[in-house]
Structure formats: C-alpha cells, structure tokens
Backbone as CSV, one residue per row, in Angstrom:
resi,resn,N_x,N_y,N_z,CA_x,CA_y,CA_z,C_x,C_y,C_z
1,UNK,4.468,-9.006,38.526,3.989,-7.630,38.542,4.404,-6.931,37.258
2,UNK,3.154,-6.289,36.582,3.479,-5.638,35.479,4.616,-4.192,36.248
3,UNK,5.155,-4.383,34.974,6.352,-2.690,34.817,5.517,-1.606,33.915
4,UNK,5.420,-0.557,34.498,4.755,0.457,33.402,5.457,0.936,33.012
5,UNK,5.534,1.228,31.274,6.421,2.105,30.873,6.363,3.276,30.703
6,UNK,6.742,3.645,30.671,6.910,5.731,30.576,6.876,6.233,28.535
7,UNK,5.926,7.253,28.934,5.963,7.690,27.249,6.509,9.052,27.530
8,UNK,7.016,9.591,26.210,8.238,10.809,26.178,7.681,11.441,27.256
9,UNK,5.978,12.031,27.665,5.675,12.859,28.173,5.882,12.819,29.709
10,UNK,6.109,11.199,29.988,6.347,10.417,31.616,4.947,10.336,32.211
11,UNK,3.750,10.028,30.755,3.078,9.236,31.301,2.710,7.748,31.149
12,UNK,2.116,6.499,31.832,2.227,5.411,31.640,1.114,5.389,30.216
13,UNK,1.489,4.261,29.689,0.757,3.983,28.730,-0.079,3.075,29.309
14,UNK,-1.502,3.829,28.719,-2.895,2.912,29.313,-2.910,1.350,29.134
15,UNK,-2.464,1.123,27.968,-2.586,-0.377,27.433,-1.298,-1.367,28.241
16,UNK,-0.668,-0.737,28.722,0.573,-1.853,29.841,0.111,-1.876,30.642
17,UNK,-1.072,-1.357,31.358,-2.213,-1.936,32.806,-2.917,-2.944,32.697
18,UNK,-3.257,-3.219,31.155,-4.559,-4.129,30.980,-3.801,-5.527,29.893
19,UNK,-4.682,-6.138,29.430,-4.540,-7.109,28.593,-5.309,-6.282,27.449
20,UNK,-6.171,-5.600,27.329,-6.093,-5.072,26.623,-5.633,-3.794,25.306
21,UNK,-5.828,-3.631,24.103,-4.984,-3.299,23.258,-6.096,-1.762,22.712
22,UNK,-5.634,-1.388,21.848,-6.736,-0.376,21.324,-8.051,-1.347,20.218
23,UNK,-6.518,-2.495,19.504,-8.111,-3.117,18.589,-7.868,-4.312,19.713
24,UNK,-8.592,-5.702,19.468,-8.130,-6.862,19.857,-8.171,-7.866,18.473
25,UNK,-7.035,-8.226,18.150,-6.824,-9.808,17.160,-7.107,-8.765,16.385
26,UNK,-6.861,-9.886,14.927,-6.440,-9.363,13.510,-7.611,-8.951,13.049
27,UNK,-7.740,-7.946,12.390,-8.939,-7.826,11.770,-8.733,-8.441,10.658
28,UNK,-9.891,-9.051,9.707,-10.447,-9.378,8.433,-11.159,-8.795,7.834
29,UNK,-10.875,-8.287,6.671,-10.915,-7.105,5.992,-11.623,-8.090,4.504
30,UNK,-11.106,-8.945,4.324,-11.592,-9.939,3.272,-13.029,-9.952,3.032
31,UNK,-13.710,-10.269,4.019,-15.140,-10.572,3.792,-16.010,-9.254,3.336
32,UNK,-15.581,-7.825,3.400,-16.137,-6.739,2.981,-16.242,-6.540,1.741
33,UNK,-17.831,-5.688,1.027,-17.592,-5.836,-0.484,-17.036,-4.879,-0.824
34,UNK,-16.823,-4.019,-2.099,-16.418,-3.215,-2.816,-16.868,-1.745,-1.945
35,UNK,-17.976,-1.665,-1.480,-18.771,-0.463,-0.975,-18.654,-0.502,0.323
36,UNK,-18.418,-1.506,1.111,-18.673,-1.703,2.698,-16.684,-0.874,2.465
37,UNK,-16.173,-1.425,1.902,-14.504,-0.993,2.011,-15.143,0.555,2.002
38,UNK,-15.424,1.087,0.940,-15.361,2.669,0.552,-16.018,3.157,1.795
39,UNK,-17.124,2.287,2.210,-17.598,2.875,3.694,-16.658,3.062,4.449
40,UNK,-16.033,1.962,4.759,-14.879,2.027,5.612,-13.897,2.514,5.525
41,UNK,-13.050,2.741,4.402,-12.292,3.954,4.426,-12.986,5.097,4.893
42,UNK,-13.443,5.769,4.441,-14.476,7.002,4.348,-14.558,7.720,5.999
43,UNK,-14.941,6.512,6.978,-15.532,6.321,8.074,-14.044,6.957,8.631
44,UNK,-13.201,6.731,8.560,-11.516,6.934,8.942,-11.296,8.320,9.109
45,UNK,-11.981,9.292,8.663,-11.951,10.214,8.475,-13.046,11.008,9.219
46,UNK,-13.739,10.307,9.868,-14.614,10.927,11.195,-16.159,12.080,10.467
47,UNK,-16.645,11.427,9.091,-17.910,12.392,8.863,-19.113,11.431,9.566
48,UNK,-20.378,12.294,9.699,-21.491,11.810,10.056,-21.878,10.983,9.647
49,UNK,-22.929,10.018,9.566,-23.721,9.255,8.573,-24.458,10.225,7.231
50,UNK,-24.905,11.398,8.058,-25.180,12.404,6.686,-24.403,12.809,5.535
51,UNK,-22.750,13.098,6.427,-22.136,13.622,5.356,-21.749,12.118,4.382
52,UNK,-21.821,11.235,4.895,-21.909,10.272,4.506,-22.701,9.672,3.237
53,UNK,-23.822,9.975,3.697,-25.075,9.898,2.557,-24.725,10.320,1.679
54,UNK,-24.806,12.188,1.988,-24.452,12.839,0.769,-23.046,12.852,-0.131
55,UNK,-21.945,12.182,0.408,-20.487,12.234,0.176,-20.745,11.007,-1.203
56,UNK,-21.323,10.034,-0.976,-21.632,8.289,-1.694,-23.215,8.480,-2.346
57,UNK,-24.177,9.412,-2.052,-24.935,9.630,-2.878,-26.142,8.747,-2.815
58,UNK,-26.155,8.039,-1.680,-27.010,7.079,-1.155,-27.805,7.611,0.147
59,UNK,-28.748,6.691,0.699,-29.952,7.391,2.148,-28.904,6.940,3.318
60,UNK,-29.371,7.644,3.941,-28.534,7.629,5.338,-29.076,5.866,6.260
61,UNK,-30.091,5.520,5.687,-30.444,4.533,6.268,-29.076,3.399,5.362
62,UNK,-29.282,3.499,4.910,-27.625,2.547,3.665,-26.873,2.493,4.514
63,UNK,-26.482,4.303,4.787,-24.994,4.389,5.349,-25.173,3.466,6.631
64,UNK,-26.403,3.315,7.380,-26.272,2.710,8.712,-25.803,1.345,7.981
65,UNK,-26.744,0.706,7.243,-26.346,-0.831,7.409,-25.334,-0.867,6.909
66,UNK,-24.491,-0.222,5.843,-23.325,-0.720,5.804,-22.350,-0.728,6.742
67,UNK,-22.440,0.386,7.264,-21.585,0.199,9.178,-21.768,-0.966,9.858
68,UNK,-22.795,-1.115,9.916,-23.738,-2.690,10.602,-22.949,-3.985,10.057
69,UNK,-23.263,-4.153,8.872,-22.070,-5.200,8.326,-20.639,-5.252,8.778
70,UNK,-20.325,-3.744,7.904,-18.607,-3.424,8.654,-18.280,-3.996,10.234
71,UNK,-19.191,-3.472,11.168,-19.202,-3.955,12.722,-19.154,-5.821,12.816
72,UNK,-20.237,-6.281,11.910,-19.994,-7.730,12.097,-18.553,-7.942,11.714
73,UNK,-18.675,-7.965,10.192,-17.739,-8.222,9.588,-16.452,-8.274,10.288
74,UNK,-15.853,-7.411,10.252,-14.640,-6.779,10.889,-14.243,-7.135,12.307
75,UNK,-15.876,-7.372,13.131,-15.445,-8.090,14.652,-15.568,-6.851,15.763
76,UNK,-15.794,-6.181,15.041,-15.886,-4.370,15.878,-16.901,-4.166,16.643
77,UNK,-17.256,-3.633,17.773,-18.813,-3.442,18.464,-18.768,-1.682,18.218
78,UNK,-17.978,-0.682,17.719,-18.562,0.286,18.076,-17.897,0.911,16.337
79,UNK,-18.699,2.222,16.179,-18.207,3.216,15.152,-16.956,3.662,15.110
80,UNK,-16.548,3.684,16.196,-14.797,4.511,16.900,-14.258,3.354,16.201
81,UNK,-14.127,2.086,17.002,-13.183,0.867,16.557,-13.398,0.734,14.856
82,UNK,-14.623,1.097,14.225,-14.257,0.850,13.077,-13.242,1.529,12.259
83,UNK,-13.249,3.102,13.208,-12.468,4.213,12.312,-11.596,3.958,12.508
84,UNK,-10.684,3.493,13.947,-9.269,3.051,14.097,-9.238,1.724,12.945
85,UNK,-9.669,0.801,12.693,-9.370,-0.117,11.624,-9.157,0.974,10.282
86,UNK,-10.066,1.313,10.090,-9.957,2.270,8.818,-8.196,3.338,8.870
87,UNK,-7.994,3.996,9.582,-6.872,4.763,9.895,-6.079,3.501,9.584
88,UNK,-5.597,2.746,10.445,-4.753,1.633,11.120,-4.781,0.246,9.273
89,UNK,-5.590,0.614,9.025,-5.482,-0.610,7.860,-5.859,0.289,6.417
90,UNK,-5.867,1.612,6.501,-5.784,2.293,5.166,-5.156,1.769,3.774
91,UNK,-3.875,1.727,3.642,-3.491,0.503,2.598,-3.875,-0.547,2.129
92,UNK,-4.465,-1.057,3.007,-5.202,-2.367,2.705,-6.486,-1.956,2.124
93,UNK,-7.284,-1.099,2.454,-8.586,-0.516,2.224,-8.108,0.236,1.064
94,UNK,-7.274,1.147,0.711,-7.440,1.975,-0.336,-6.963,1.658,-1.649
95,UNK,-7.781,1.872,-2.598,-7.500,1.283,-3.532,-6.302,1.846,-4.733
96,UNK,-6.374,3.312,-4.137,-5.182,4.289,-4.742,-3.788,4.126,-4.408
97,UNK,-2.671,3.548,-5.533,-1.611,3.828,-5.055,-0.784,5.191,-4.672
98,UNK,-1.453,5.771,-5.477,-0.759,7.219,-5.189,-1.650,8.265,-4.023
99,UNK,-2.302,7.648,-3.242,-2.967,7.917,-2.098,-1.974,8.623,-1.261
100,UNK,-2.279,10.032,-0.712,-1.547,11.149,0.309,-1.700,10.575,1.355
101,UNK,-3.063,9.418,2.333,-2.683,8.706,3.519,-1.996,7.202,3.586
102,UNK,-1.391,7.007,2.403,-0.405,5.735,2.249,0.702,6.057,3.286
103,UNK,1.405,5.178,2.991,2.750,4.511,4.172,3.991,5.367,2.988
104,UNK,3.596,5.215,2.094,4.596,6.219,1.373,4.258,7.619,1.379
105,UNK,5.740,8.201,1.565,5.498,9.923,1.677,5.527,10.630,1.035
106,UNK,4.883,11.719,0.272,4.833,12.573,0.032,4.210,12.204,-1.594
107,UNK,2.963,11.364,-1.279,2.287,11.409,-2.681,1.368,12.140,-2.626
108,UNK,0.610,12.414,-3.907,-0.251,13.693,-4.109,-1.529,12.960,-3.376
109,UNK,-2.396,13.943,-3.124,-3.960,13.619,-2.708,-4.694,12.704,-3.541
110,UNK,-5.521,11.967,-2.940,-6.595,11.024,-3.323,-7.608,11.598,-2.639
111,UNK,-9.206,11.232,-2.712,-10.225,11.280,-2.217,-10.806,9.958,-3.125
112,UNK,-10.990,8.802,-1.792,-11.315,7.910,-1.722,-12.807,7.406,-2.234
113,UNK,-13.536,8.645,-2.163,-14.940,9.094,-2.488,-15.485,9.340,-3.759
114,UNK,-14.114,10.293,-4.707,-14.205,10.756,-5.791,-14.407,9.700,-6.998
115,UNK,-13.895,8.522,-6.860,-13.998,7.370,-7.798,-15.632,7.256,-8.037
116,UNK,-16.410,7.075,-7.186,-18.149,6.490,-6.621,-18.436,8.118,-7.215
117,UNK,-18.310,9.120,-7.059,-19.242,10.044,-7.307,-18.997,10.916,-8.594
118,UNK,-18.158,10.529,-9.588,-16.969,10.906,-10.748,-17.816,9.556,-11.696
119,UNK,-18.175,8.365,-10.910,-18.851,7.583,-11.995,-20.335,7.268,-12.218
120,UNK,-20.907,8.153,-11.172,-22.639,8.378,-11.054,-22.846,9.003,-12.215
C-alpha cells in the first residue's frame, strides 16, 4: 500500500497516487533544430501561436508545425507538456549564459527571441 505524503499545505501530492509523473522518461532535446529549440523555449513562457508568429516573424501556420515536430520530437502529446519541458529544461534550451531564467541567480535579463528578430 502506497503512503501519501503530505505537502507544507497537508495536502497529498497528486503524483504519489499514480505511477505517473508530471513528464514521463527523459526527454531528448538533441534531435531539435536551431528554431524548433527557440520555439521551444519561447513556448515556456505561455504566448499564443500568434504572439508567436509575430514574436519570430514567421505565419502562424510555421508556428504550428514547429510545435508538431517539437511534440514528436520530444515524445510530448500536448502544448502544456511541451511548456513544462521548456520551463523544466531551460538551460539546456537556452542559449544565453547570462540568461535571468538560468539556475544561476541573479543574472540580468535575456529575451530568448531578441537574437532571431535583432538579426532579420
């Protein structure tokens, strides 16, 4: 018999009921190109496919397939799971060391975006 554990608030945590996790298994991040990454960072940050378009400067039909790939790729079935990879594997995805959502604290701002639309 599973034990549930208690979180500060004294409620159980959803994921000690199930076998399941928020992602499942490792993601692979390898097989993405240069642009499917910038998608995917980007995506981490919860804009539309529009703001999307207009953020990368490309048709919103783009922005779909590159999600589409990202979803194969990555092993993901939905938009949500991609953004938790994106959040959850930021470092790996970003190409800025001095990036403000790095694992190190208190570096100045990046916009992940600004590289792609600074060289149009």
């Amino acid at each position: 018999m599973k034990t549930s554990l208690r979180t500060r608030n004294g409620m159980p945590c959803p994921y000690q009921e199930s076998d399941d996790g928020p992602l499942e298994g490792p993601v692979d991040l390898s097989r993405l190109t240069a642009r499917e990454r910038q998608v995917l960072l980007l995506l981490g940050g919860g804009p539309s496919n529009g703001e999307l378009s207009r953020r990368l400067r490309i048709s919103e039909r783009t922005v779909k397939a590159h999600i589409s790939r990202i979803l194969i790729k990555t092993g993901q079935s939905t938009r949500l799971q991609a953004a938790m990879v994106s959040a959850l594997h930021h470092d790996q995805l970003c190409p800025s060391p001095d990036c403000r959502w790095s694992l190190a604290a208190g570096s100045p701002p990046h916009d992940p975006g600004a590289d792609e639309v600074s060289a149009a």
